[in-house]
Backbone and ligand atoms as CSV (ligand in chain L), in Angstrom:
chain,resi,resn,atom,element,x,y,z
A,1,UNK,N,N,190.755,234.007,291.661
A,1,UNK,CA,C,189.640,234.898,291.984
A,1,UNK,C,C,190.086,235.970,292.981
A,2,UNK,N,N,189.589,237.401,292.854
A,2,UNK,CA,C,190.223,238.165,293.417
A,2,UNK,C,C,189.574,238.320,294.918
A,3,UNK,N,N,190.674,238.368,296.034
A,3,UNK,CA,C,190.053,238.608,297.336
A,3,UNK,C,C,189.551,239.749,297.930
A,4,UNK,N,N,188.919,239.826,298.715
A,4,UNK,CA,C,188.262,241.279,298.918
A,4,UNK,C,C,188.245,241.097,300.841
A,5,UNK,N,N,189.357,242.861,301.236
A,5,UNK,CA,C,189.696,243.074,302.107
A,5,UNK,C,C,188.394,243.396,303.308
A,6,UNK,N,N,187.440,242.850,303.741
A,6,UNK,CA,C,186.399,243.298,304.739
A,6,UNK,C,C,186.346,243.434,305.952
A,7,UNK,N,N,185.895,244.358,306.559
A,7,UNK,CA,C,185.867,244.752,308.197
A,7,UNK,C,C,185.558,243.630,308.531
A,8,UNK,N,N,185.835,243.484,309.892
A,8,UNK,CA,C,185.242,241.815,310.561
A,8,UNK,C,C,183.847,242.392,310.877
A,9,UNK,N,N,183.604,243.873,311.737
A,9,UNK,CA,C,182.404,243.951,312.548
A,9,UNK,C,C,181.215,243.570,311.506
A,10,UNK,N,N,181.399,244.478,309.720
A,10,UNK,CA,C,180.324,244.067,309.030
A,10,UNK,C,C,179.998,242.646,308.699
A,11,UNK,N,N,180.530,241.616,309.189
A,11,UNK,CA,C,180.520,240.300,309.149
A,11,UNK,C,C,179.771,239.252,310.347
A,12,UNK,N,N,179.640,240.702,311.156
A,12,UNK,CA,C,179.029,240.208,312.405
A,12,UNK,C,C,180.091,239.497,313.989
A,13,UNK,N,N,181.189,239.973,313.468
A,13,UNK,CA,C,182.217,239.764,314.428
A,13,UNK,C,C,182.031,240.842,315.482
A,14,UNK,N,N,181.986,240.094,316.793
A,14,UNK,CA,C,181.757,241.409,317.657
A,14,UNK,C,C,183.098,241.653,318.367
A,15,UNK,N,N,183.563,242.925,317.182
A,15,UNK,CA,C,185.218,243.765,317.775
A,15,UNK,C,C,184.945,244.479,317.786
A,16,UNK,N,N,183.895,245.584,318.253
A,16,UNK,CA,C,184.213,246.766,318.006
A,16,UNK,C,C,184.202,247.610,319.546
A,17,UNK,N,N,184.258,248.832,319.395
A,17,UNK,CA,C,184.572,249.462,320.988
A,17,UNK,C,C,183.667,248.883,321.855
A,18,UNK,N,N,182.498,248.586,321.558
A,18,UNK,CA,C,181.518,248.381,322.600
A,18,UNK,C,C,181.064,246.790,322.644
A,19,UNK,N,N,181.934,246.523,322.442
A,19,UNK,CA,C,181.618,245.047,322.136
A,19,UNK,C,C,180.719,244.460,321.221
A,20,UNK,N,N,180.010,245.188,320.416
A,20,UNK,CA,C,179.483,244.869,319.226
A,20,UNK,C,C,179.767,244.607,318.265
A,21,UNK,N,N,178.528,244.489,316.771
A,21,UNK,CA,C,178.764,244.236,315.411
A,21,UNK,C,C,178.481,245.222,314.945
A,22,UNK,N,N,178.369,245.114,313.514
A,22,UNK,CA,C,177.909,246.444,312.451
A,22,UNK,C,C,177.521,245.343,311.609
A,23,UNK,N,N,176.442,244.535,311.556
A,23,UNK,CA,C,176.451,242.906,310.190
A,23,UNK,C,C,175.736,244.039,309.511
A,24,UNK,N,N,176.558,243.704,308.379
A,24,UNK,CA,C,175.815,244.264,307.152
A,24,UNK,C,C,175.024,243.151,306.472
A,25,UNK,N,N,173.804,243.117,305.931
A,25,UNK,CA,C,172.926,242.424,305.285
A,25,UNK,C,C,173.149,242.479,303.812
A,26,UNK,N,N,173.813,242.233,303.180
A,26,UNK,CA,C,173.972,242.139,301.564
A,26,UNK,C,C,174.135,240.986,300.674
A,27,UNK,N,N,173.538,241.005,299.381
A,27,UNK,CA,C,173.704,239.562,298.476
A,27,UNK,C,C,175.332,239.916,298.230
A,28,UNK,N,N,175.536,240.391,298.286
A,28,UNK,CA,C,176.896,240.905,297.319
A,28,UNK,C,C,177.909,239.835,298.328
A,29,UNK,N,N,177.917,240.213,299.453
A,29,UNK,CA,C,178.867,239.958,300.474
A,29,UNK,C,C,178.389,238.508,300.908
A,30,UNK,N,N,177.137,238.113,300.773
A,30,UNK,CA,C,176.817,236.767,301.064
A,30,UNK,C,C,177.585,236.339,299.678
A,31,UNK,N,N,177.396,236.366,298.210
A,31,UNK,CA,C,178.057,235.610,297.447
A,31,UNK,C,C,179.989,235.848,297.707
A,32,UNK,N,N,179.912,236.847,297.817
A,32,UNK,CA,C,181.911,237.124,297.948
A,32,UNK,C,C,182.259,235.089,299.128
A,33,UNK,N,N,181.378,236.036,300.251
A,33,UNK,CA,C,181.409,234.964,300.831
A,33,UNK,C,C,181.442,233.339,300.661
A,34,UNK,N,N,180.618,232.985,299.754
A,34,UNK,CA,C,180.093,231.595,300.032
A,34,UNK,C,C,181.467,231.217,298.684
A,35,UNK,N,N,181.689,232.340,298.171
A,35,UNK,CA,C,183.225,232.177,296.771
A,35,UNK,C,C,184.525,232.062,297.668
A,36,UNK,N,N,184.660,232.475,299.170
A,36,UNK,CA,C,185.718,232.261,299.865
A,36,UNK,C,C,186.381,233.405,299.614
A,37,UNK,N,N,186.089,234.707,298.964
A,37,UNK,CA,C,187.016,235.693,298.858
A,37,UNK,C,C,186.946,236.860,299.739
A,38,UNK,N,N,186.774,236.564,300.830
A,38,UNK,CA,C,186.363,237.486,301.816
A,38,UNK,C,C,187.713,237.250,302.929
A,39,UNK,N,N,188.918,238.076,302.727
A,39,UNK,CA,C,189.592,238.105,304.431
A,39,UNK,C,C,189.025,239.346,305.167
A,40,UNK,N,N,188.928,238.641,306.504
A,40,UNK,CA,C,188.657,239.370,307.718
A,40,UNK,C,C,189.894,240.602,308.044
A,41,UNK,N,N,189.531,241.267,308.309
A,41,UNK,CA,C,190.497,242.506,309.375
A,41,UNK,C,C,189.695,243.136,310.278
A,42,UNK,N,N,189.927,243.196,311.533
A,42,UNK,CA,C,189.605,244.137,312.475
A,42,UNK,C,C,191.434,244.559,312.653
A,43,UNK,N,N,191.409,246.216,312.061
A,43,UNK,CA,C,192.956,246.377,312.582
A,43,UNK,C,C,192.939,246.900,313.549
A,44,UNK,N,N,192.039,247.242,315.070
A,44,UNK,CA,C,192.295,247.474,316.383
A,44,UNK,C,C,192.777,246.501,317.200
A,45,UNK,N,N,192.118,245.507,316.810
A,45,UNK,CA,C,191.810,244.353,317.859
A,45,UNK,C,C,193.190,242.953,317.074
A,46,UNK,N,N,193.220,243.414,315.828
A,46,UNK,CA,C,194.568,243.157,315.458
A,46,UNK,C,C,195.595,243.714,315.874
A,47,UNK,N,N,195.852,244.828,316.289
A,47,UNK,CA,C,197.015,245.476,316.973
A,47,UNK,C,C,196.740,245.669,318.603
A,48,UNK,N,N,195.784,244.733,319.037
A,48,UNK,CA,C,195.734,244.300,320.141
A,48,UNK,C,C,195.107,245.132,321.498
A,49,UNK,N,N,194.376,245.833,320.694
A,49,UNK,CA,C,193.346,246.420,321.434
A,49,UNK,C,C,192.204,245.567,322.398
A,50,UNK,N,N,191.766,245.860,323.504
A,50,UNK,CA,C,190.720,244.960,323.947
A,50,UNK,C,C,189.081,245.064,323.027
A,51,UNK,N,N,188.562,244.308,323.839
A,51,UNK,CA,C,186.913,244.645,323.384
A,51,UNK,C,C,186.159,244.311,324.972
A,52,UNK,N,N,185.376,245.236,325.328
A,52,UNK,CA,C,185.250,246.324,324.827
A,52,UNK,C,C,186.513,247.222,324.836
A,53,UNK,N,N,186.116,248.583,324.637
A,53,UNK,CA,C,186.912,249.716,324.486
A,53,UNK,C,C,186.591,250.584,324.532
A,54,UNK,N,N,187.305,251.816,325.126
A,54,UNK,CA,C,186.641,253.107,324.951
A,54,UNK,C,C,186.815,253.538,323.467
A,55,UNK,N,N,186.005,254.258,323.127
A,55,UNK,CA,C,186.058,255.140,321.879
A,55,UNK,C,C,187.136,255.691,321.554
A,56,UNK,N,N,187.303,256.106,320.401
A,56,UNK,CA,C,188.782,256.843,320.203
A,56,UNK,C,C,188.424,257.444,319.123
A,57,UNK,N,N,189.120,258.729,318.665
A,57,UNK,CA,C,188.828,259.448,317.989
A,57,UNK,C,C,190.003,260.270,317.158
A,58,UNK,N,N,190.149,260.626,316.122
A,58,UNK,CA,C,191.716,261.060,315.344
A,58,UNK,C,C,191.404,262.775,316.006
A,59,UNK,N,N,192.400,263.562,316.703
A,59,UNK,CA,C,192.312,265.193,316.932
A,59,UNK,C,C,193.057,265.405,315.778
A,60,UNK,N,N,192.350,266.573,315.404
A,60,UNK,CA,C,193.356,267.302,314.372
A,60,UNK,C,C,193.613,267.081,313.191
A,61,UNK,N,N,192.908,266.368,312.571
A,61,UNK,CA,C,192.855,265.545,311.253
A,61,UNK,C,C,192.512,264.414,310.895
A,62,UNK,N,N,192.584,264.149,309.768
A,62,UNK,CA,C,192.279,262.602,309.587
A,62,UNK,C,C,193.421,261.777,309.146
A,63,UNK,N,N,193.189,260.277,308.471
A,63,UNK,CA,C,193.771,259.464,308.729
A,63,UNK,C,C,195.354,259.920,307.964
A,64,UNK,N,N,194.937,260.594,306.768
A,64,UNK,CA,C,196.203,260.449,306.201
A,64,UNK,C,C,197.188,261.747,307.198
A,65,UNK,N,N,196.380,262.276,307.661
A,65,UNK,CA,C,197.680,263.164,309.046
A,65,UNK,C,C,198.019,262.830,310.170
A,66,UNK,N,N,197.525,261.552,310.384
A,66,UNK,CA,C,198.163,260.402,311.626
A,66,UNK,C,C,199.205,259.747,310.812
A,67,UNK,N,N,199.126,259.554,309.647
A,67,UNK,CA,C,200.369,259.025,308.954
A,67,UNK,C,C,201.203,259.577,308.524
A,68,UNK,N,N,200.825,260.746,308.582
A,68,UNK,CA,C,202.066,261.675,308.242
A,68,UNK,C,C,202.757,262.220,309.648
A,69,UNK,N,N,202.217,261.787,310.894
A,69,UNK,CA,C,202.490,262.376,311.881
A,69,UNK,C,C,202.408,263.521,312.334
A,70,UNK,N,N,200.982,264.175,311.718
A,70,UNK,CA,C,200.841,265.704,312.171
A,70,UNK,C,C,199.650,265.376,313.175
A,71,UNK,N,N,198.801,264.030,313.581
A,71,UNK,CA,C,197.327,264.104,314.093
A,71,UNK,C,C,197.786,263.272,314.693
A,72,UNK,N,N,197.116,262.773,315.747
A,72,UNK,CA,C,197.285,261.410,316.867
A,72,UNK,C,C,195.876,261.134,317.046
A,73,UNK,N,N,195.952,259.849,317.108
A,73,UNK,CA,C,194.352,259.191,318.362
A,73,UNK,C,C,194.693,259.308,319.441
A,74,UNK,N,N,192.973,259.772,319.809
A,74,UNK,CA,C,193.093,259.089,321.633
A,74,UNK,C,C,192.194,258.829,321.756
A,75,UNK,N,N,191.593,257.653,323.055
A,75,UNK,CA,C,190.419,257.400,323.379
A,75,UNK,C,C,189.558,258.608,324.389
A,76,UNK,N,N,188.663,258.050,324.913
A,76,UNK,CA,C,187.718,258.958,325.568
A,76,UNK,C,C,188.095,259.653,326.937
A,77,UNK,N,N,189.686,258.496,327.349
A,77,UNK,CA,C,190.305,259.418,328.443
A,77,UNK,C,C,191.393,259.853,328.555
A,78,UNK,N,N,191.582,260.465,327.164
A,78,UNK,CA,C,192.833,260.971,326.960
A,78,UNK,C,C,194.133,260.541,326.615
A,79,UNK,N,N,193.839,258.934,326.495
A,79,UNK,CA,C,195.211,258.140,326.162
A,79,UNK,C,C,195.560,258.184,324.500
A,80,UNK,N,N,196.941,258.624,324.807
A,80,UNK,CA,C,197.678,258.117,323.300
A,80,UNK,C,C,196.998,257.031,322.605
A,81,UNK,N,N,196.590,256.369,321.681
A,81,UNK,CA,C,196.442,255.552,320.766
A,81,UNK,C,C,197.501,255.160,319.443
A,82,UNK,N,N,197.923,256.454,319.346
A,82,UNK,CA,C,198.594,256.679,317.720
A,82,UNK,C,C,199.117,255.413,317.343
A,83,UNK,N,N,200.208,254.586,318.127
A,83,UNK,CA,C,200.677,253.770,317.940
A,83,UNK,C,C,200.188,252.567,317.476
A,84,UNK,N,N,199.169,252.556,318.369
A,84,UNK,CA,C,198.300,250.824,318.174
A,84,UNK,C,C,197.487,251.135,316.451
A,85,UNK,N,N,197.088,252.331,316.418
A,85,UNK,CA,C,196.186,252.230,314.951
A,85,UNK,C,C,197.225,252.163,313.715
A,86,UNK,N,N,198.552,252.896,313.815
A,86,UNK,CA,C,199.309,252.650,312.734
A,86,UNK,C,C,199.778,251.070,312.806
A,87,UNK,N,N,199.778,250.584,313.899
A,87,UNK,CA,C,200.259,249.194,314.146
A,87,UNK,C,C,199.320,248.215,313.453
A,88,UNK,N,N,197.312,248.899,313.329
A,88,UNK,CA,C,196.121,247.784,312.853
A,88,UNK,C,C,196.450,248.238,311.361
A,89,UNK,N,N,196.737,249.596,311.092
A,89,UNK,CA,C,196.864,250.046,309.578
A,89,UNK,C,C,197.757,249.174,309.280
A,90,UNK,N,N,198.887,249.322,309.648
A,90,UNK,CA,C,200.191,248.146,308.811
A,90,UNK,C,C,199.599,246.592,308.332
A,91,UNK,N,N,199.543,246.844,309.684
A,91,UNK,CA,C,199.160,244.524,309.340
A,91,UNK,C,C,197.741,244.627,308.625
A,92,UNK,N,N,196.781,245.470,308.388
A,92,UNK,CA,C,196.017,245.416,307.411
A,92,UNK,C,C,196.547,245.600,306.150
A,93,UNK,N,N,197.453,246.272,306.163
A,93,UNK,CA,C,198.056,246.458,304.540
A,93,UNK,C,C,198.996,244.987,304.165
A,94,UNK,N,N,199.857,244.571,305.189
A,94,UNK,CA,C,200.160,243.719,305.007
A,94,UNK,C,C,199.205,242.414,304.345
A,95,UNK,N,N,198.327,242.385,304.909
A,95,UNK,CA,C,197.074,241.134,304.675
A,95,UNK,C,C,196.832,241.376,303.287
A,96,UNK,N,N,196.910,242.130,302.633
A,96,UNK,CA,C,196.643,243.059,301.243
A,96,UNK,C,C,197.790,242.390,300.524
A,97,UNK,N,N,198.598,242.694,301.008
A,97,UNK,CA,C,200.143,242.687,300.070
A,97,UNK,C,C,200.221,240.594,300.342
A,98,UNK,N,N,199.698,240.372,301.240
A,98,UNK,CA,C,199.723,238.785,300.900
A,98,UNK,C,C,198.571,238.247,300.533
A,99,UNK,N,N,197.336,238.807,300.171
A,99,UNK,CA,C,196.460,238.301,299.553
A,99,UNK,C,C,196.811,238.965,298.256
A,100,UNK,N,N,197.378,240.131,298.029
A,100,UNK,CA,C,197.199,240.608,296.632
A,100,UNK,C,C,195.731,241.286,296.549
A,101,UNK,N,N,195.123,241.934,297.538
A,101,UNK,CA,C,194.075,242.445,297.462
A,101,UNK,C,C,194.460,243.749,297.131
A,102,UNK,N,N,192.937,244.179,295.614
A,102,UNK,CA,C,193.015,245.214,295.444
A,102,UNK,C,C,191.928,246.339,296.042
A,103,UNK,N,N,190.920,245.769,296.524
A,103,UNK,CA,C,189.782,246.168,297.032
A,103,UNK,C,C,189.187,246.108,298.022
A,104,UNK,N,N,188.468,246.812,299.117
A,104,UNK,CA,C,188.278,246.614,300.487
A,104,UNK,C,C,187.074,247.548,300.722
A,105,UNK,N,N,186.161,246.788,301.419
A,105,UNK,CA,C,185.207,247.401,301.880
A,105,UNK,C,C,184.490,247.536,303.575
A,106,UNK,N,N,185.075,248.599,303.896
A,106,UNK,CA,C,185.131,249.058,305.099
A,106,UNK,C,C,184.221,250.015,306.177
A,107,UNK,N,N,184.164,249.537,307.363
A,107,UNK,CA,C,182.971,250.397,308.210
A,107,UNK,C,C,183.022,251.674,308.275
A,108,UNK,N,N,182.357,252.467,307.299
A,108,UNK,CA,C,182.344,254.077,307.603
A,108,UNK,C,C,182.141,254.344,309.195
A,109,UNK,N,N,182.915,255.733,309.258
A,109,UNK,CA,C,183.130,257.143,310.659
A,109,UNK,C,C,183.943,256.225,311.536
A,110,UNK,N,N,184.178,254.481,311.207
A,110,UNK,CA,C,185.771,254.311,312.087
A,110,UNK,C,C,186.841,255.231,312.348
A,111,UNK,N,N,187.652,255.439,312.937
A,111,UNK,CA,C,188.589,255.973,312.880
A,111,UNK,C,C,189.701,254.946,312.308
A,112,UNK,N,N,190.046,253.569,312.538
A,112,UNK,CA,C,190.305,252.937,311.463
A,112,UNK,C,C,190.046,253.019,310.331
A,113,UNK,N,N,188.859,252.494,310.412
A,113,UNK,CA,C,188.094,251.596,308.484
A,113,UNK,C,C,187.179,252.733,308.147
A,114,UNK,N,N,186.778,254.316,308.673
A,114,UNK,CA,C,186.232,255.207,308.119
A,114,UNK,C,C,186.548,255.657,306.296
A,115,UNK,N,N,185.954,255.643,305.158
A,115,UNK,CA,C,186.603,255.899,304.130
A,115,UNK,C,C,186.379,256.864,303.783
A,116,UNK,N,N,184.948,257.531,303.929
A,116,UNK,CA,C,185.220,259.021,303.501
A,116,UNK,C,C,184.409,260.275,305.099
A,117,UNK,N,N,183.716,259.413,305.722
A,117,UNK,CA,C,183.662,260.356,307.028
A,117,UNK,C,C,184.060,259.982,308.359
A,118,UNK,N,N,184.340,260.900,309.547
A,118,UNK,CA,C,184.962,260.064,310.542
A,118,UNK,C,C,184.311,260.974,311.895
A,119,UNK,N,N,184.524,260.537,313.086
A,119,UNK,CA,C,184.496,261.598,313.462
A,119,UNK,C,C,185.597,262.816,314.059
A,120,UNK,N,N,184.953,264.334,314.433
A,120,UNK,CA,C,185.950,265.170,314.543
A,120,UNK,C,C,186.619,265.196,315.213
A,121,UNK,N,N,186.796,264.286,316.372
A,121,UNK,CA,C,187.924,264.336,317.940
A,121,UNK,C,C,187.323,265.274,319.044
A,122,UNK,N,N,186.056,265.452,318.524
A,122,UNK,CA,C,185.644,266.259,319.611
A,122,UNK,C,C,184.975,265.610,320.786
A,123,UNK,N,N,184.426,264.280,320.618
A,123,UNK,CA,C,183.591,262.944,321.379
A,123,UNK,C,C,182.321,263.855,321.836
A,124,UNK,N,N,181.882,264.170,320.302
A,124,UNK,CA,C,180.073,264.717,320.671
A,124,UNK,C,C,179.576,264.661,319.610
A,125,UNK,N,N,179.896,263.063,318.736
A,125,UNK,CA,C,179.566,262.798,317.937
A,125,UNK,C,C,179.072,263.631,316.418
A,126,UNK,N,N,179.664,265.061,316.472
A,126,UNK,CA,C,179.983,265.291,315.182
A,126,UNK,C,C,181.077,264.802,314.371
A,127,UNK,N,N,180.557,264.625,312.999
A,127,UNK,CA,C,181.428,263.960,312.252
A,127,UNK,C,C,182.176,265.344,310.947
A,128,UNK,N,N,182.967,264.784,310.830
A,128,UNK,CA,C,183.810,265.821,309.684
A,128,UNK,C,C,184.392,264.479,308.221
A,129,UNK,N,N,184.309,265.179,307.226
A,129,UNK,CA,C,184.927,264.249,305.939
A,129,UNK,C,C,186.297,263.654,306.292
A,130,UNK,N,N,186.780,262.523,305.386
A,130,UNK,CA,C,188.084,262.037,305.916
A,130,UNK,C,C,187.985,260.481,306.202
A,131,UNK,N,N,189.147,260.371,305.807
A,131,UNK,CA,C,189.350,258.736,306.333
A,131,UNK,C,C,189.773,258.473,307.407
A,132,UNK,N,N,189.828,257.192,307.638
A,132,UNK,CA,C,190.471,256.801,309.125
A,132,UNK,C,C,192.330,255.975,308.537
A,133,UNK,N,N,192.411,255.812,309.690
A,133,UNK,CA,C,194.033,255.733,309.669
A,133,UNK,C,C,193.922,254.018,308.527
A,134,UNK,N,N,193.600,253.218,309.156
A,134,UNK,CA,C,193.213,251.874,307.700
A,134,UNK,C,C,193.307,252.050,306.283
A,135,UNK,N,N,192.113,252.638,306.011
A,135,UNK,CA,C,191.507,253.404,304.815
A,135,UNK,C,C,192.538,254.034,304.221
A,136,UNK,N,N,193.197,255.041,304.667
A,136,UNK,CA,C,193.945,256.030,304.529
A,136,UNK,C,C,195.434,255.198,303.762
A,137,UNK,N,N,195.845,254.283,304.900
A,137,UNK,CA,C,197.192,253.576,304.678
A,137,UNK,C,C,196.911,252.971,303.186
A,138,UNK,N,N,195.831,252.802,303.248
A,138,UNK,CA,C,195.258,251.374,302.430
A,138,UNK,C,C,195.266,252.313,300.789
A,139,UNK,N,N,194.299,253.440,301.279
A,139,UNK,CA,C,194.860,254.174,299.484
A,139,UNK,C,C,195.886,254.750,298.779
A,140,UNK,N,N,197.188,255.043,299.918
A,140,UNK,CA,C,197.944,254.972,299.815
A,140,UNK,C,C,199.283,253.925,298.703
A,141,UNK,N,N,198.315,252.819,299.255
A,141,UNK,CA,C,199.265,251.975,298.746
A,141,UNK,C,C,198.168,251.080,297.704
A,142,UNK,N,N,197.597,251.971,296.971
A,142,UNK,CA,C,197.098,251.402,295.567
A,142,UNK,C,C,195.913,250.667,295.844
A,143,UNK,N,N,195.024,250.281,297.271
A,143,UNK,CA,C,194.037,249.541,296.957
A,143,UNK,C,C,192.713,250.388,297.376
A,144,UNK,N,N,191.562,249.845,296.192
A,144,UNK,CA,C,190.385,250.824,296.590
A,144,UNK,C,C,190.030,250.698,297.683
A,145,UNK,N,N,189.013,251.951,298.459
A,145,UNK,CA,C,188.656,251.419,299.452
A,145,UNK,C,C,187.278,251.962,299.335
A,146,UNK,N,N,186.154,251.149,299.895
A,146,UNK,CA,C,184.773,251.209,299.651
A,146,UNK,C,C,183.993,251.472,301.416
A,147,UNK,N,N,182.957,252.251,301.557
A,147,UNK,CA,C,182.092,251.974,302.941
A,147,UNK,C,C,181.066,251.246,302.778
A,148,UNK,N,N,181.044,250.574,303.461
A,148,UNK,CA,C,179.701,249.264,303.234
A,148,UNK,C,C,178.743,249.853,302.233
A,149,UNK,N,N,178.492,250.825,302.484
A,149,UNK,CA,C,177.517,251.500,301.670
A,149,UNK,C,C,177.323,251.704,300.273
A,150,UNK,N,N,178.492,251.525,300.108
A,150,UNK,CA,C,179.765,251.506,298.431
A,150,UNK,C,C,179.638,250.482,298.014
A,151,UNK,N,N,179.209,248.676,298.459
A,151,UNK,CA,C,179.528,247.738,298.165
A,151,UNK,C,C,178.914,247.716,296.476
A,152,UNK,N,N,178.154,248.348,296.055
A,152,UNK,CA,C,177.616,247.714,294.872
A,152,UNK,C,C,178.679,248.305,294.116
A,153,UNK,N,N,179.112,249.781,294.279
A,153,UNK,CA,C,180.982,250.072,293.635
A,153,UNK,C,C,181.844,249.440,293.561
A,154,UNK,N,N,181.604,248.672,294.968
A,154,UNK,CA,C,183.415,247.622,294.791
A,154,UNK,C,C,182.470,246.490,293.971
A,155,UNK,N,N,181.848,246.359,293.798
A,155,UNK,CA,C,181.436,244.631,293.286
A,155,UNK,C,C,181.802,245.004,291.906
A,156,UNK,N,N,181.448,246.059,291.474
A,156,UNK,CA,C,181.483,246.415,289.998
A,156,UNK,C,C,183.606,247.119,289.902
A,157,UNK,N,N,183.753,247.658,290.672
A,157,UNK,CA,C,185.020,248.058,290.175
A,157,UNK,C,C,186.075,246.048,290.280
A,158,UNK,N,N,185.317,245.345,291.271
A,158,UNK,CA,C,186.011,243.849,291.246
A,158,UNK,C,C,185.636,243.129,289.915
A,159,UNK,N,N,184.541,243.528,289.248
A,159,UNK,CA,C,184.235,242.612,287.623
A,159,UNK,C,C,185.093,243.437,287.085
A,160,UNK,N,N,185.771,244.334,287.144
A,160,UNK,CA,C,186.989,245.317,286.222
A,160,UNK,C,C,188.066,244.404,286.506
A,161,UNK,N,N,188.436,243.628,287.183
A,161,UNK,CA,C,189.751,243.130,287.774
A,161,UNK,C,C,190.214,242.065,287.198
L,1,SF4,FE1,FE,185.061,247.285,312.724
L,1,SF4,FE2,FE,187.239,248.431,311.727
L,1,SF4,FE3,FE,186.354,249.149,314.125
L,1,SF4,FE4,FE,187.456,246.745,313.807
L,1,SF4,S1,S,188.483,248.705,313.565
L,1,SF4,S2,S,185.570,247.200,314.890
L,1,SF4,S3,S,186.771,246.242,311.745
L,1,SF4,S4,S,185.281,249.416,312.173
């Protein structure tokens, strides 16, 4: 049965900057669940970020130009990040490449797990299109990636599988 790559926060794991969740309420994800095909990733707090945290935000682009090395993160006081998010992107892809996951459904405007909006690096909460550095790595290397919002897409692109 095929596994399906999910944010921890929509699970109700509280990793995220502010020490919170994002639980998403869905049948979809309650059955993935109760089938066991659900791995966890938080790739911040996997690459060893604290919780809480300040915010962080991609300048200058999005995810796939932190991977190309034209954009960097930083948090809200100016610190480098770049490193630690390509560090949560990797070992999320990794988790992929050892589950064999083709599909993942992830917390939109992350700068991680963002899949199609994020925000602009400006920290005044406008947002611009774009993935986050996760997302980004993640389509890269052949697996879909969905925003919670998407889940009834991935459920249906996973009966294709
Ligand atoms: Fe949630 Fe992803 Fe942020 Fe972790 S990195 S808190 S999983 S959105």
């Amino acid at each position: 049965m095929e596994k399906i790559l999910v944010s921890a926060c929509l699970l109700g794991k509280r990793v995220r900057y502010d020490g919170g969740a994002k639980m998403l309420s869905s049948e979809i994800l309650s059955q993935w669940q109760a089938e066991g095909r659900v791995v966890l990733v938080c790739p911040e707090v996997d690459a060893g970020l604290p919780i809480p945290r300040p915010p962080a935000e991609i300048i200058a682009g999005d995810g796939g130009d932190v991977l190309a090395g034209s954009a960097r993160i930083v948090d809200r006081s100016g610190e480098n990040l770049t490193e630690a998010f390509l560090q949560g992107a990797s070992l999320a892809l990794q988790l992929c490449q050892r589950h064999d996951i083709k599909v993942a459904v992830l917390t939109e405007h992350s700068p991680s797990c963002g899949s199609t909006t994020i925000y602009d690096g400006s920290f005044s909460g406008v947002k611009r299109p774009g993935a986050g550095v996760t997302a980004a790595s993640l389509r890269q290397h052949g697996v879909r990636v969905f925003s919670q919002h998407e889940i009834v897409e991935a459920q249906r692109v996973i009966q294709t599988l």
